[in-house]
Steps between C-alpha positions, in 0.01 A plus 500: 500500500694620217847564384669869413628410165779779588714263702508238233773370325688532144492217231775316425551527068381187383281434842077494562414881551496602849188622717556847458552430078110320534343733658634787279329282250194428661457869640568603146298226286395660189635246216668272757289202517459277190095346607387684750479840398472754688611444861436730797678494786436493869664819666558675875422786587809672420417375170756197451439172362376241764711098483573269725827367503641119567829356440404397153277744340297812567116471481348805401073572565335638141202541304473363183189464288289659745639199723699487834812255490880497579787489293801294576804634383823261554824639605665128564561224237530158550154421609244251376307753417387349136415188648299643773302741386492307170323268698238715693428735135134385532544286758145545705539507876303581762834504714677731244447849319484499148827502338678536176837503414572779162813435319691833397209696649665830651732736323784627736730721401851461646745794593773434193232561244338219437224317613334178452122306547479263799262251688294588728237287742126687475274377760121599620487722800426302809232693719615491860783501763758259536514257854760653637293815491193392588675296870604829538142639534358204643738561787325841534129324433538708191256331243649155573506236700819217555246199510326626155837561374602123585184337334539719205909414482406108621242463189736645269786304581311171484418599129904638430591173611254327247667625207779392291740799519608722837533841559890479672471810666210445752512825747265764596585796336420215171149430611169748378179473771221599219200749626308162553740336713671210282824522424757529180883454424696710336890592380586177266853523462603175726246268365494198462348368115469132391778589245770549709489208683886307556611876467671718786309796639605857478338586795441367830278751698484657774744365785198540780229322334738288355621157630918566592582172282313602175765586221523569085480141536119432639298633183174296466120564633580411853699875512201675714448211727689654815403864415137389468561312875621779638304751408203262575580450847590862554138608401375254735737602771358858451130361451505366860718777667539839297728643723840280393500724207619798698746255696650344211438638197821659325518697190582151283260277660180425635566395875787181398837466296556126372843548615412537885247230445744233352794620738290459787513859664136635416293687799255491245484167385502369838217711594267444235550098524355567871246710407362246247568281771277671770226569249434172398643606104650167485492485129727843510702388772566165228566788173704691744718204558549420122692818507796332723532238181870507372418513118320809324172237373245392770324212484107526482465840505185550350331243759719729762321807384175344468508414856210600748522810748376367766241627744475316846137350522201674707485161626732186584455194245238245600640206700488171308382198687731250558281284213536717205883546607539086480261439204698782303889392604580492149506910525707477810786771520843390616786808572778438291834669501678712188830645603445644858162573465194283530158465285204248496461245224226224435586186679338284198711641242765733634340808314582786595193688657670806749832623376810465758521881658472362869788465728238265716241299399268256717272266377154572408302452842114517456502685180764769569854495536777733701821668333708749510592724257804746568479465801105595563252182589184415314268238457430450149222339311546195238490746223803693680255809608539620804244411761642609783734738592702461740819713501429644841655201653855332544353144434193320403460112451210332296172461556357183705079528634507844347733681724915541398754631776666788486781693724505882513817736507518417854518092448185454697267213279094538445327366227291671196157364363488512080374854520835580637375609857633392810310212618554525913704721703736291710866485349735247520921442474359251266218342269446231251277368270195383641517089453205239605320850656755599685840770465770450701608794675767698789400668765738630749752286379271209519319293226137413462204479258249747410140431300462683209267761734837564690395338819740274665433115480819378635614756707890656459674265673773334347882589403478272185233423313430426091139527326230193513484296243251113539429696793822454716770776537848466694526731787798541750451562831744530811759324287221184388400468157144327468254479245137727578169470321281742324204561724303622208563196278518210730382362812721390795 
């Protein structure tokens, strides 16, 4: 896209040139440029000189030297421009494009008479299309794909976040995707340099990628933490379900605004956090919910981003005998509670092992454990993958002689074997865990106990009844309350 420099507007005396004054002088460049000699200039086909135009300078495509690069022509003072690109002059980057900042460069002649040498920015020509455009084609399966795109953007952001300055202006109209896939940042103006630390920032970005609390104030590294978040966990979004980018995406964002996010009326939001949900993505269903945080910096972000996309197994973890579960208590995991979520922690130790992103968490049960996660239940592995899923039903409770209950849409109860097939047909109003070989269960409003093969031991009888344990359970019958015994565990 380029500018008609036709509609552009007059200097002030005294002022930087305007666009239209640089690209008479690029257009026209014969004498103008004090080191780079001869400069030719990217036209249209109607012959004009080709820029593109931001609110603080015009950047204009040329050949120099035999070489392809842009020129970046200020039209706005007041920048840290000398500290900046005083600091990348030379700086090698695999993030960046070559840069160098020329002092009194450009000759520009102004329209009472004079004229006048200025700086400009030269920088190597970056091969390639920016993000936004290539989301756009991916949408189409144009050449790209969203889940290439979100490795590529998820590597490079791990490595951004490695170094000691930021770019402040993280969007994707600012990101190249190279002919080989990786990815590079460009447009320097709101950076962040060592040298200007304890100073204010000229810029703060752009208000969708941008957290709504970030201000001239905030000027350090942490500045592309909540862009880099966002745009992370968009990818993903996309990675898993292309077709949000047609619902959601607007012509200044990807598929979410940080405003809607933090003010708690996103569509979006709340559908991607249940997508992760449902596919297991629980690491991106964690980065997702850094983006609710209430300052602009987020905690951990690089472990965030180097989280795992999950895959649910081809088959359910091995069961661990009771043994190895006793001799190895020291790795126990315990659910603890952050806020109004829950995650699992060691119980020698207290460290943290499963982040809290659960509103439910039971107790690991034979190896596995059941949550729920927005709203969708799963049984989840000690390293947090999912094993099973199990967002099909309204309830499930943990695991006891390899079979966990679960109740359907319609509240009837069966129970699930670790490969997350239903065990035996008949349905109950209700089943527990199975305890001393036995699950209490209702039938026709009445209670009894089922074998794990779903036959009936004790047969439905009772209108109270709890589970066995040192094989006695309380039953009410007719009004009495008496004691029963397990007829699997002990003789009458």
């Amino acid at each position: 896209m380029y500018y008609d420099a036709g509609i552009l507007q007059v200097r002030v005396k005294g002022g930087l040139p305007t666009i239209s004054d640089y690209a008479d002088a690029v257009s026209n460049a014969r004498g103008r440029f004090r080191t780079l000699g001869e400069v030719e200039a990217l036209t249209d086909a109607r012959d004009e000189v080709v820029f593109f135009a931001g609110n603080n300078a015009a950047v204009f495509p040329v050949v120099a030297r035999g070489r392809h690069m842009t020129l970046k022509c200020y039209i706005k003072s007041g920048l840290y421009t000398d500290d900046v690109y005083g600091y990348l002059t030379g700086h090698d980057d695999e993030l960046l494009a070559p840069v160098r900042l020329l002092k009194d460069e450009i000759y520009v002649y102004d329209i009472f008479g004079g004229g006048a040498y200025y700086d400009i920015v030269v920088a190597e020509w970056t091969e390639g299309v920016t993000l936004e455009t290539a989301m756009k084609r991916a949408s189409r399966n144009d050449g790209f794909t969203f889940g290439a795109l979100s490795e590529a953007f998820d590597e490079a952001a791990r490595r951004l976040l490695e170094r000691e300055w930021a770019h402040g202006d993280l969007k994707p109209e600012n990101i190249i995707v190279q002919p080989g896939g990786t990815m590079r940042l460009i447009d320097y103006d709101a950076m962040f340099v060592p040298s200007l630390s304890g100073r204010p920032a000229f810029e703060i970005g752009t208000p969708p990628y941008q957290h709504p609390a970030r201000d001239e104030r905030m000027f350090d590294k942490s500045l592309d933490d909540y862009p880099v978040a966002l745009i992370s966990v968009c990818l993903r979004a996309l990675s898993l379900e292309p077709q949000l980018y047609k619902r959601h995406h607007r012509s200044d964002n990807i598929i979410l605004y940080s405003s809607e996010i933090l003010g708690g009326g996103s569509a979006a939001y709340d559908e991607i956090l249940r997508l992760f949900a449902a596919q297991g993505e629980h690491d991106s269903y964690r980065l997702a919910l850094s983006l609710r945080t209430v300052q602009p910096q987020i905690g951990n972000l690089t472990e965030l981003l180097r989280g795992s996309r999950v895959v649910y197994p081809v088959a359910p973890p091995a069961m661990p005998r009771v043994a190895d579960v006793t001799a190895k208590c020291e790795t126990r995991l315990e659910p603890f509670r952050s806020g109004s979520l829950w995650g699992y922690r060691r119980a020698a130790g207290g460290k943290e092992v499963i982040p809290a992103i659960y509103e439910t968490a039971h107790e690991f049960s034979e190896g596995l454990a059941v949550v729920c996660i927005h709203g969708l239940w799963q049984v989840i592995a000690p390293d947090g993958a999912v094993a099973i899923d199990c967002s099909a039903w309204r309830e499930v409770k943990p695991f006891s002689h390899g079979l966990a209950p679960v109740c359907d849409a319609d509240g009837a109860w069966s129970y699930i074997t670790r490969d997350g097939v239903v065990a035996f047909e008949p349905r109950f109003e209700m089943a527990g865990m199975f305890r001393e070989g036995l699950a209490l269960v209702m039938s026709n409003g009445k209670y009894g106990y089922v074998s794990p093969q779903g036959e009936f031991v004790i047969e439905p009888a009772y209108d109270y009844a709890t589970g066995f344990r040192d094989g006695r359970a309380t039953v009410q019958q007719d009004g009495e309350t008496f004691e029963i015994l397990n007829t699997i565990t002990t003789t009458t």
